[in-house]
Backbone as XML, in Angstrom:
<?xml version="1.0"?>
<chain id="A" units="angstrom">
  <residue number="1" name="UNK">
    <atom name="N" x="30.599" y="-87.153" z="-182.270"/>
    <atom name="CA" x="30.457" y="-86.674" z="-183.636"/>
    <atom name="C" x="29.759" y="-87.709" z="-184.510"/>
  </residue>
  <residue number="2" name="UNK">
    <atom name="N" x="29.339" y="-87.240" z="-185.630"/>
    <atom name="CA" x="28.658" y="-88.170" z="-186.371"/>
    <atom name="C" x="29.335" y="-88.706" z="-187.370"/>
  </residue>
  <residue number="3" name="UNK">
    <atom name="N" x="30.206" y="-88.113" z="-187.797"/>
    <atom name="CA" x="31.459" y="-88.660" z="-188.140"/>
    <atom name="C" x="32.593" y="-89.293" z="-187.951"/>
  </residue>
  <residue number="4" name="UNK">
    <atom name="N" x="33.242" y="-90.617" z="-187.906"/>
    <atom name="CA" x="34.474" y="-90.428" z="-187.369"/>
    <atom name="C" x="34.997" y="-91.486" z="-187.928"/>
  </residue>
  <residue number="5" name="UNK">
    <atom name="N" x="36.436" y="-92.263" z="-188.141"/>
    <atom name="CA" x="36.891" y="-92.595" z="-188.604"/>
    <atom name="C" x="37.612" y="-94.014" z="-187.424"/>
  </residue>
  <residue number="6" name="UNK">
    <atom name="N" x="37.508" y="-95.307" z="-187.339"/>
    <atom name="CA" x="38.001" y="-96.104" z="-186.190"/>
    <atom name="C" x="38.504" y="-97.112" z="-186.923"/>
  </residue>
  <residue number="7" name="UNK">
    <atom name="N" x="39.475" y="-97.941" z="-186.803"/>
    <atom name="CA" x="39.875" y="-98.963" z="-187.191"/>
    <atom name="C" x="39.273" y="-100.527" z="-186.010"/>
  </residue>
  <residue number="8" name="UNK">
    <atom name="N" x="38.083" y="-100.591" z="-185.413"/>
    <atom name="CA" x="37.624" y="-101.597" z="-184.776"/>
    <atom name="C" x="36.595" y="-102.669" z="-185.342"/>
  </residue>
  <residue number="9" name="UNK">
    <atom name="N" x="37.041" y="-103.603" z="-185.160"/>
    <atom name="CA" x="35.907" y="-104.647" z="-185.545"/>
    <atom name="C" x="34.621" y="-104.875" z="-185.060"/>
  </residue>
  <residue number="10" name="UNK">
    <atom name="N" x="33.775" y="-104.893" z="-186.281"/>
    <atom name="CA" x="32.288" y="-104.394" z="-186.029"/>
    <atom name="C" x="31.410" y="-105.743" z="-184.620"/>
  </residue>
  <residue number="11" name="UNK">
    <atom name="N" x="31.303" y="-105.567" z="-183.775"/>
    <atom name="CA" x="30.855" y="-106.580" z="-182.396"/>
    <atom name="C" x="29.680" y="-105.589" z="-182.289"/>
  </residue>
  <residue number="12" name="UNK">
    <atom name="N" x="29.541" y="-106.028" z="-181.103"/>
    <atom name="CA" x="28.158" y="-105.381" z="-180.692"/>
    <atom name="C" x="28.369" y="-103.565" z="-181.151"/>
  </residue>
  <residue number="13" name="UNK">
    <atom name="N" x="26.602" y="-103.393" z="-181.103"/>
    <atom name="CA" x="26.627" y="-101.726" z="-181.938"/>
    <atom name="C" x="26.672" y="-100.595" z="-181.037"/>
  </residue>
  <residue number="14" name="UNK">
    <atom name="N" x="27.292" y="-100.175" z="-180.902"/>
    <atom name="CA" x="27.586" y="-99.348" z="-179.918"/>
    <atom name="C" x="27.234" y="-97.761" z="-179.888"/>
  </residue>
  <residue number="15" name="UNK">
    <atom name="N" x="26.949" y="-97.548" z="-178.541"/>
    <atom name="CA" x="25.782" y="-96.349" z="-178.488"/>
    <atom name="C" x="24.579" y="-96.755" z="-177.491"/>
  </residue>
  <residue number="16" name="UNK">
    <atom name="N" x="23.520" y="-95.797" z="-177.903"/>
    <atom name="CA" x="22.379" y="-95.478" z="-176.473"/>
    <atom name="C" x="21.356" y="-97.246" z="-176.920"/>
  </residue>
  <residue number="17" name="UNK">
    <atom name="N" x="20.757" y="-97.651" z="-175.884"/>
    <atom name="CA" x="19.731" y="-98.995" z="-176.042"/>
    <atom name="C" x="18.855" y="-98.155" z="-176.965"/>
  </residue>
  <residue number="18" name="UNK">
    <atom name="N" x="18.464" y="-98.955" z="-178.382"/>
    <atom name="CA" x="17.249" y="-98.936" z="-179.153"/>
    <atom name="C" x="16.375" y="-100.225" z="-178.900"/>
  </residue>
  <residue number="19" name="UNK">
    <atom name="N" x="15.118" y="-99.689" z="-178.755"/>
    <atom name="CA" x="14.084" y="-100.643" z="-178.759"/>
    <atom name="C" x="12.884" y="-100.073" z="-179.701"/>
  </residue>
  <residue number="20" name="UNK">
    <atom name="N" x="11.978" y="-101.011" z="-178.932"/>
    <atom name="CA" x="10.840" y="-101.099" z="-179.959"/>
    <atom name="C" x="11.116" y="-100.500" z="-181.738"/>
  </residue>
  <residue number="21" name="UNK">
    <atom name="N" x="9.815" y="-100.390" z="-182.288"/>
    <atom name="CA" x="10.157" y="-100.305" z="-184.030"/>
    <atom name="C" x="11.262" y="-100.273" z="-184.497"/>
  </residue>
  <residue number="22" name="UNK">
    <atom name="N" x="12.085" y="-98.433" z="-183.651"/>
    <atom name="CA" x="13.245" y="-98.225" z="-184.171"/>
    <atom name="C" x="14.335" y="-99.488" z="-184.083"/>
  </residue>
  <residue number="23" name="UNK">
    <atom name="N" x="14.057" y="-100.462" z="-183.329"/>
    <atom name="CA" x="15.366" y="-101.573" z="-182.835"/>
    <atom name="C" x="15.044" y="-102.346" z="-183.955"/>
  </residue>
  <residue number="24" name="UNK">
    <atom name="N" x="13.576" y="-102.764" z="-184.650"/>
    <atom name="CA" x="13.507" y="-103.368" z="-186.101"/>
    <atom name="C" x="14.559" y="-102.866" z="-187.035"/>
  </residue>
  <residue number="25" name="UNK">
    <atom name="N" x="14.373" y="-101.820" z="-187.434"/>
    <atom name="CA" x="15.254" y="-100.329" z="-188.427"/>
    <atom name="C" x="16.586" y="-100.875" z="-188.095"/>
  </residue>
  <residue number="26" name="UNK">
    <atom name="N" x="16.798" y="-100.479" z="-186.802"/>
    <atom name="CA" x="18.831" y="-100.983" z="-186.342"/>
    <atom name="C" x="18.729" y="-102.135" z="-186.948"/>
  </residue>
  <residue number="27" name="UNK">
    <atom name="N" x="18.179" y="-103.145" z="-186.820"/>
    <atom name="CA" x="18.584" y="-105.212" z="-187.440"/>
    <atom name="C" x="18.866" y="-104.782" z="-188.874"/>
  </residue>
  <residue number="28" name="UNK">
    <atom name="N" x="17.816" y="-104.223" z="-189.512"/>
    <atom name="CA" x="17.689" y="-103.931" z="-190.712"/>
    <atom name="C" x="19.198" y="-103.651" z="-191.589"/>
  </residue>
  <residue number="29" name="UNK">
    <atom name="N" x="19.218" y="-102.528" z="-190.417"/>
    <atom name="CA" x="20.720" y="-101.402" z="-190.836"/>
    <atom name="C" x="21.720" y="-102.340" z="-190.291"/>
  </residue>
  <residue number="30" name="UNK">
    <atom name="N" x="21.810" y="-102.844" z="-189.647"/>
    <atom name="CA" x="23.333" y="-104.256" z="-189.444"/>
    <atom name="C" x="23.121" y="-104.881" z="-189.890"/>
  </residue>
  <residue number="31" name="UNK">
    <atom name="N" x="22.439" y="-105.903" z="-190.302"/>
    <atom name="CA" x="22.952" y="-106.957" z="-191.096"/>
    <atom name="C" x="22.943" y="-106.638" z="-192.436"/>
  </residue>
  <residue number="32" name="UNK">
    <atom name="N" x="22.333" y="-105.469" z="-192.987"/>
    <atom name="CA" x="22.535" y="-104.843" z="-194.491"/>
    <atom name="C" x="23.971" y="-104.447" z="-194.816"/>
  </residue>
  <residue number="33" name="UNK">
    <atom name="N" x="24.386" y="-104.458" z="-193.666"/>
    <atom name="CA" x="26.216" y="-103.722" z="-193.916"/>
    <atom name="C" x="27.143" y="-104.369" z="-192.530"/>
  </residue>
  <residue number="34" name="UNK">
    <atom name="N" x="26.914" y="-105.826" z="-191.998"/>
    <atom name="CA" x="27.388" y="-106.627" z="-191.199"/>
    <atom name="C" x="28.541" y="-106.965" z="-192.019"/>
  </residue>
  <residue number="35" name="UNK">
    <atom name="N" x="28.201" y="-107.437" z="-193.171"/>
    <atom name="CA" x="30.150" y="-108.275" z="-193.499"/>
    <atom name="C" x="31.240" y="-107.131" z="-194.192"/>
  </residue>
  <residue number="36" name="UNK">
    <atom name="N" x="30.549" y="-105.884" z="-194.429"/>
    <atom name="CA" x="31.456" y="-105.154" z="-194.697"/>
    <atom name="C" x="32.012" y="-103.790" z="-193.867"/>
  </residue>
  <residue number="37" name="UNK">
    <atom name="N" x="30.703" y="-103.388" z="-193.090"/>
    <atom name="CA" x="31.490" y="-102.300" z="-191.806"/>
    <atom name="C" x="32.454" y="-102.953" z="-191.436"/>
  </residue>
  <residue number="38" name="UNK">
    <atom name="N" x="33.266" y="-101.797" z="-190.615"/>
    <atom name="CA" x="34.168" y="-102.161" z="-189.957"/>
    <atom name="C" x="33.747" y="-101.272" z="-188.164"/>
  </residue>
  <residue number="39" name="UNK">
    <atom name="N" x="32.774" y="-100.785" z="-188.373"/>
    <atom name="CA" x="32.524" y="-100.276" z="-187.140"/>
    <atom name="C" x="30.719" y="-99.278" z="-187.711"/>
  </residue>
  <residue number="40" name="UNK">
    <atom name="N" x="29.953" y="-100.137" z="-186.367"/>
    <atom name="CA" x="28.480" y="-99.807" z="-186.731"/>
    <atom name="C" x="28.141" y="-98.680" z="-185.138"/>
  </residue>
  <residue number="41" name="UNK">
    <atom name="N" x="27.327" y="-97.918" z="-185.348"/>
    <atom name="CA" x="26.909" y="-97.322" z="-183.744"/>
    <atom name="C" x="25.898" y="-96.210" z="-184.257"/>
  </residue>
  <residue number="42" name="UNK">
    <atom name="N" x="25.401" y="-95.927" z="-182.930"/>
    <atom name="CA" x="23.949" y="-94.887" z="-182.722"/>
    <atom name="C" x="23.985" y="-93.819" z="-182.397"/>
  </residue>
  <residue number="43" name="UNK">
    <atom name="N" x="23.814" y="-92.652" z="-182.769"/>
    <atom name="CA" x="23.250" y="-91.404" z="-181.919"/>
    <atom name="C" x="22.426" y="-91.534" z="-181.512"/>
  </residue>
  <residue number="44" name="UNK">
    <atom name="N" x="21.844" y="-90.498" z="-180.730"/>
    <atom name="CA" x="20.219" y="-90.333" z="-180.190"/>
    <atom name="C" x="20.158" y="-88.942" z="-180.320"/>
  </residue>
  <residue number="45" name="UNK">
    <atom name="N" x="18.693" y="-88.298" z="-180.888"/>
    <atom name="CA" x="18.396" y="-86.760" z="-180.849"/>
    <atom name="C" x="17.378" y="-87.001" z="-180.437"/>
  </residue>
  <residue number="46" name="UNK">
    <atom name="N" x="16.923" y="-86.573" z="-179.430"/>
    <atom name="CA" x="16.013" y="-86.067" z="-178.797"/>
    <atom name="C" x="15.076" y="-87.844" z="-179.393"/>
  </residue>
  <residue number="47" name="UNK">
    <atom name="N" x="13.933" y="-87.605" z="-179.729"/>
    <atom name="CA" x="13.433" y="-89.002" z="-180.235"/>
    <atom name="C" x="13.593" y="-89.719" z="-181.098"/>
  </residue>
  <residue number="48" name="UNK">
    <atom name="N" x="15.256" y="-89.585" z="-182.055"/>
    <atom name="CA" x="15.201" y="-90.026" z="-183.357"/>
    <atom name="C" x="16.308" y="-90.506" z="-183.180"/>
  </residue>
  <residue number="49" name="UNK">
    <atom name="N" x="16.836" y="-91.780" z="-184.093"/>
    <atom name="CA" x="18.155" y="-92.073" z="-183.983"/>
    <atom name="C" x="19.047" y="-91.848" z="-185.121"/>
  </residue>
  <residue number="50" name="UNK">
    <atom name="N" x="20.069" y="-91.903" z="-184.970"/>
    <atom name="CA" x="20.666" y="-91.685" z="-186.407"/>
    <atom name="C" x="21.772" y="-92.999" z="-186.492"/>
  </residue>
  <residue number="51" name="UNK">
    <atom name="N" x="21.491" y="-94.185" z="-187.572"/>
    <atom name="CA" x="21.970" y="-95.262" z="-187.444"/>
    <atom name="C" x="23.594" y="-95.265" z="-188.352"/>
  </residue>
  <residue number="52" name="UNK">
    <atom name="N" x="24.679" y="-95.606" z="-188.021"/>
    <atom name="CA" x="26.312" y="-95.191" z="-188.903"/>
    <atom name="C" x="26.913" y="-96.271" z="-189.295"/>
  </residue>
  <residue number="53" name="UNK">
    <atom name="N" x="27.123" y="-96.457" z="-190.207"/>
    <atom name="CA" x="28.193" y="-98.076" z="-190.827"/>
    <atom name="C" x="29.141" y="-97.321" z="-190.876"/>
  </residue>
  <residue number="54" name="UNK">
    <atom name="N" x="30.542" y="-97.572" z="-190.626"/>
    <atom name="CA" x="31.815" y="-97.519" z="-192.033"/>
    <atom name="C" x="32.056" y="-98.439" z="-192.180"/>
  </residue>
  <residue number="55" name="UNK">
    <atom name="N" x="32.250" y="-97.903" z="-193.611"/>
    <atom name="CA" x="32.386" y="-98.995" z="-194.778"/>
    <atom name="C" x="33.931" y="-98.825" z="-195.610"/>
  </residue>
  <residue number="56" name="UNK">
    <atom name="N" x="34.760" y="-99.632" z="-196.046"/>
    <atom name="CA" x="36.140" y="-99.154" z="-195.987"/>
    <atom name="C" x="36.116" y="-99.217" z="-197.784"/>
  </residue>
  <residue number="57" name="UNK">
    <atom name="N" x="36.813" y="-98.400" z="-198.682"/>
    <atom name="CA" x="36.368" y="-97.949" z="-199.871"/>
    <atom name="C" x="37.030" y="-99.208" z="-200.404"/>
  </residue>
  <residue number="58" name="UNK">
    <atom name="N" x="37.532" y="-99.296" z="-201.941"/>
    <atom name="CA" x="38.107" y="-99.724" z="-202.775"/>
    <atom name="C" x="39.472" y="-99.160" z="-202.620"/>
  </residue>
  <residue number="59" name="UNK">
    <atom name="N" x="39.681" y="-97.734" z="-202.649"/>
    <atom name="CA" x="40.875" y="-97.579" z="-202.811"/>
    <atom name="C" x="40.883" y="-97.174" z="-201.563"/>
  </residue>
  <residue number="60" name="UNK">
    <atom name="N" x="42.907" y="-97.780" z="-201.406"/>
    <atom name="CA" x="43.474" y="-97.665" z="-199.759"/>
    <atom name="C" x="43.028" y="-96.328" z="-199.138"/>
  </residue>
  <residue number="61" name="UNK">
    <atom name="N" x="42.427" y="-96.413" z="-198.109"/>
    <atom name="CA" x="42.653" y="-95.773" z="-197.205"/>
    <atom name="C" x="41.115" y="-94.537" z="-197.079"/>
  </residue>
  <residue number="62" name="UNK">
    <atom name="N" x="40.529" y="-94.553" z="-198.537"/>
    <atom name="CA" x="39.019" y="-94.282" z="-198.474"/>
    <atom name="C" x="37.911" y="-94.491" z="-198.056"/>
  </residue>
  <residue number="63" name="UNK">
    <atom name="N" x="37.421" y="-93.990" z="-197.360"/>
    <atom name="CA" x="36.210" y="-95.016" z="-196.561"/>
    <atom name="C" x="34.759" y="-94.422" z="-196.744"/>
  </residue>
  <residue number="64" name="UNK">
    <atom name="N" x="33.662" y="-94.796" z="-196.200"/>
    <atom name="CA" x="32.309" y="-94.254" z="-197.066"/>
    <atom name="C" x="31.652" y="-94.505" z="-195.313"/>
  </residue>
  <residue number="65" name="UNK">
    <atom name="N" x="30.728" y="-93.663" z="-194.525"/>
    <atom name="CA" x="29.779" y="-93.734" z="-193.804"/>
    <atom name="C" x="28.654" y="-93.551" z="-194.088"/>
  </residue>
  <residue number="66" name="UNK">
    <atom name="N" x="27.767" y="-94.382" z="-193.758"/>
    <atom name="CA" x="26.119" y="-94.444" z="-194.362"/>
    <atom name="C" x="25.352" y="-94.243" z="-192.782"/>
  </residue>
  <residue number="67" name="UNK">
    <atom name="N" x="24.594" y="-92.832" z="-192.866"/>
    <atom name="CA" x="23.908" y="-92.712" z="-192.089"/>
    <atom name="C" x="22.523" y="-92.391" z="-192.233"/>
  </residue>
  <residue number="68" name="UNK">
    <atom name="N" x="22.006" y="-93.486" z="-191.562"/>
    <atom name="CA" x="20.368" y="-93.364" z="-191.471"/>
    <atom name="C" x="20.045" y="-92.649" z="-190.584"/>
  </residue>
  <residue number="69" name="UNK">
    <atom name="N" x="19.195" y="-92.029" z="-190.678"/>
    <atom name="CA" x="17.854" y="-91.149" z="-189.457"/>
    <atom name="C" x="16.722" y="-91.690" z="-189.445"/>
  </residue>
  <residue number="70" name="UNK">
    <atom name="N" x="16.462" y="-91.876" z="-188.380"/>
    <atom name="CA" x="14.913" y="-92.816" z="-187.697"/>
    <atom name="C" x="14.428" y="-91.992" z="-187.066"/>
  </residue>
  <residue number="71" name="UNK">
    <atom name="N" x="12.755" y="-91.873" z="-187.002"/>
    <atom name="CA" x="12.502" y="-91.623" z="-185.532"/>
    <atom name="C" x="11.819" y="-92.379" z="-184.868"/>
  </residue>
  <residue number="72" name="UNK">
    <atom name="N" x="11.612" y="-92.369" z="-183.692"/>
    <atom name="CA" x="11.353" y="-93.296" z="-182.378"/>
    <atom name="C" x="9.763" y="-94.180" z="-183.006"/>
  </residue>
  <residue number="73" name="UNK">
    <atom name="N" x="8.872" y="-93.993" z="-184.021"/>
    <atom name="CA" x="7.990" y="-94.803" z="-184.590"/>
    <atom name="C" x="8.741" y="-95.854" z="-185.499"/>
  </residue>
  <residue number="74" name="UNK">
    <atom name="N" x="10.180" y="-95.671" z="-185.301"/>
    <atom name="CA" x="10.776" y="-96.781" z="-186.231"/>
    <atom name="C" x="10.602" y="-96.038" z="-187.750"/>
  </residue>
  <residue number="75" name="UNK">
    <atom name="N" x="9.934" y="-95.107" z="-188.264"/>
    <atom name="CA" x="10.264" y="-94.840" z="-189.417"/>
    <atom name="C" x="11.153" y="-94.108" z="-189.940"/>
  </residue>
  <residue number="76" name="UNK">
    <atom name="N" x="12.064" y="-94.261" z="-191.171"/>
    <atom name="CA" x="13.360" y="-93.788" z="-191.833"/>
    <atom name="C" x="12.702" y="-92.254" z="-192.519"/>
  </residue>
  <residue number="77" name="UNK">
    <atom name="N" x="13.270" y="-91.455" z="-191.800"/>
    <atom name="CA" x="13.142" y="-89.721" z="-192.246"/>
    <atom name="C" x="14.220" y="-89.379" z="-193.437"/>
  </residue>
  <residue number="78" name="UNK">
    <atom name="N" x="15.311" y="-90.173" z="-193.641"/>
    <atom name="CA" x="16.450" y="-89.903" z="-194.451"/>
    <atom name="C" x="17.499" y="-90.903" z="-194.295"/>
  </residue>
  <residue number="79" name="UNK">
    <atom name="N" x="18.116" y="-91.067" z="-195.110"/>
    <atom name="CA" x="19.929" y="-91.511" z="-195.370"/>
    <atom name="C" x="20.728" y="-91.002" z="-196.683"/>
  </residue>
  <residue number="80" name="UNK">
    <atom name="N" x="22.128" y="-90.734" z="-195.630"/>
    <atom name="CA" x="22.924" y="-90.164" z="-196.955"/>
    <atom name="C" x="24.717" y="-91.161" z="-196.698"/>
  </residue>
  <residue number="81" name="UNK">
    <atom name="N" x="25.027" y="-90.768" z="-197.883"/>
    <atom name="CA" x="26.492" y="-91.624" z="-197.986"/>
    <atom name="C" x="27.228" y="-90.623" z="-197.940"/>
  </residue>
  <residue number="82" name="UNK">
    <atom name="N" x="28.545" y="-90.490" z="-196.731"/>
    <atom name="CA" x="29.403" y="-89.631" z="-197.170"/>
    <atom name="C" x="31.049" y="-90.490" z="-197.294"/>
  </residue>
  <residue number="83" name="UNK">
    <atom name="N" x="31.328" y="-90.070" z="-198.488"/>
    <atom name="CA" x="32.806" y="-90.725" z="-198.847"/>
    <atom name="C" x="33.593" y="-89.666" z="-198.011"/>
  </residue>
  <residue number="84" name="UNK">
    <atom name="N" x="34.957" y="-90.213" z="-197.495"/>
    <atom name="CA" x="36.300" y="-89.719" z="-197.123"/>
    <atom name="C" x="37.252" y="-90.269" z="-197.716"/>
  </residue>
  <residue number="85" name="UNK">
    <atom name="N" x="38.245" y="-88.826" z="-197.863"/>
    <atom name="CA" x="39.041" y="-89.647" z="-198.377"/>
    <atom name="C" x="40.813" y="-90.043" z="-197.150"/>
  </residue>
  <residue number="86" name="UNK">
    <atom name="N" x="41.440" y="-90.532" z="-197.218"/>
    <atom name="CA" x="42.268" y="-91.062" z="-195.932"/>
    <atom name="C" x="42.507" y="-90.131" z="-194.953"/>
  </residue>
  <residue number="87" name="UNK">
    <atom name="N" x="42.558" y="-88.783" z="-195.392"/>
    <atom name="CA" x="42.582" y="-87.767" z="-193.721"/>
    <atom name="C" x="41.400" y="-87.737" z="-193.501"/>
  </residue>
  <residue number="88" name="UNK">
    <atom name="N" x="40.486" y="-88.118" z="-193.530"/>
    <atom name="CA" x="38.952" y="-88.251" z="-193.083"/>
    <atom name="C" x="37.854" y="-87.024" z="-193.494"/>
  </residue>
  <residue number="89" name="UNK">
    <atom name="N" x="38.855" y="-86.262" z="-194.287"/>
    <atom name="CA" x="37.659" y="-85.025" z="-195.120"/>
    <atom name="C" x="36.356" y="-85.832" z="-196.164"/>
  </residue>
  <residue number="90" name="UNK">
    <atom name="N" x="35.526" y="-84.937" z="-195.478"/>
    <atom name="CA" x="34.534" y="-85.603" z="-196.678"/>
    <atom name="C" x="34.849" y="-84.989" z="-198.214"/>
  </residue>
  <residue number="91" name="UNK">
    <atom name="N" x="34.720" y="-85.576" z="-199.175"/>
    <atom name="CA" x="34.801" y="-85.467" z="-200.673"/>
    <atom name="C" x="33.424" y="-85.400" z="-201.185"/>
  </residue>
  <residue number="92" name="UNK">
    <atom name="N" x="32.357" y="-86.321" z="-200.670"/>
    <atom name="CA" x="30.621" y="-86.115" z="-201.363"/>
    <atom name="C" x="30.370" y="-86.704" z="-200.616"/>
  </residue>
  <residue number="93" name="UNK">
    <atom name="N" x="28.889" y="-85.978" z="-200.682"/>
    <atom name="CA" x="28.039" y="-86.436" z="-199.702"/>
    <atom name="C" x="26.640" y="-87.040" z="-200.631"/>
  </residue>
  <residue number="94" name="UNK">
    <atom name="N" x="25.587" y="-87.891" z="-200.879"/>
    <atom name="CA" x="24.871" y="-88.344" z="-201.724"/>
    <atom name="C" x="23.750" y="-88.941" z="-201.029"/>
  </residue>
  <residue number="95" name="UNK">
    <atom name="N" x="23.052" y="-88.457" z="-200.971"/>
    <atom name="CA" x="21.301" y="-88.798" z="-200.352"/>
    <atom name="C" x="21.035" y="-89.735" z="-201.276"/>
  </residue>
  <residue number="96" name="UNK">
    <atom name="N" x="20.441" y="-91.023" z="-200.325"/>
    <atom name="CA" x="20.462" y="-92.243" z="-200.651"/>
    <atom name="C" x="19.255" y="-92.676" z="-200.150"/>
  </residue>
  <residue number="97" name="UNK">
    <atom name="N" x="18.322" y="-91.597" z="-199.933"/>
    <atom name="CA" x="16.703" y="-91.927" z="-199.524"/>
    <atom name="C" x="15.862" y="-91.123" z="-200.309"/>
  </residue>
</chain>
């Protein structure tokens, strides 16, 4: 799912090998949200990736996922923010590209 909710500490990014351009885009997208994810990882569609932080809110138990879409030229097609709130329903969703 492209969603999901984990309590693990963000280590290596987990998901399918990105290379070339798009693996520029991934550095980009981790260390932009390295000291505050708590868990980073990849989809793959067909040639595009879709890059995921969570990010853990202000208030207990709220959390925010930021997902980018790439495709395989390394260029960003979209990103949006979706907040949850502690049962993991989304509350808003906010295009952020």
């Amino acid at each position: 799912p492209l969603l999901k909710k984990t309590l693990l500490v963000v280590g290596p990014v987990k998901g399918p090998k990105v290379s070339g351009p798009a693996a520029e885009n991934l550095a980009r997208f981790t260390q932009k949200f390295a000291k505050r994810a708590t868990d980073i990882w990849v989809n793959k569609s067909g040639d595009d990736f879709i890059f995921s932080a969570e990010i853990p809110g202000r208030t207990p138990g709220w959390f925010a996922v930021y997902q980018k879409l790439v495709n395989g030229a390394g260029e960003t097609i979209g990103m949006i923010k979706s907040t949850l709130n502690p049962q993991g329903l989304v509350q808003h969703i906010k295009n952020k590209f």
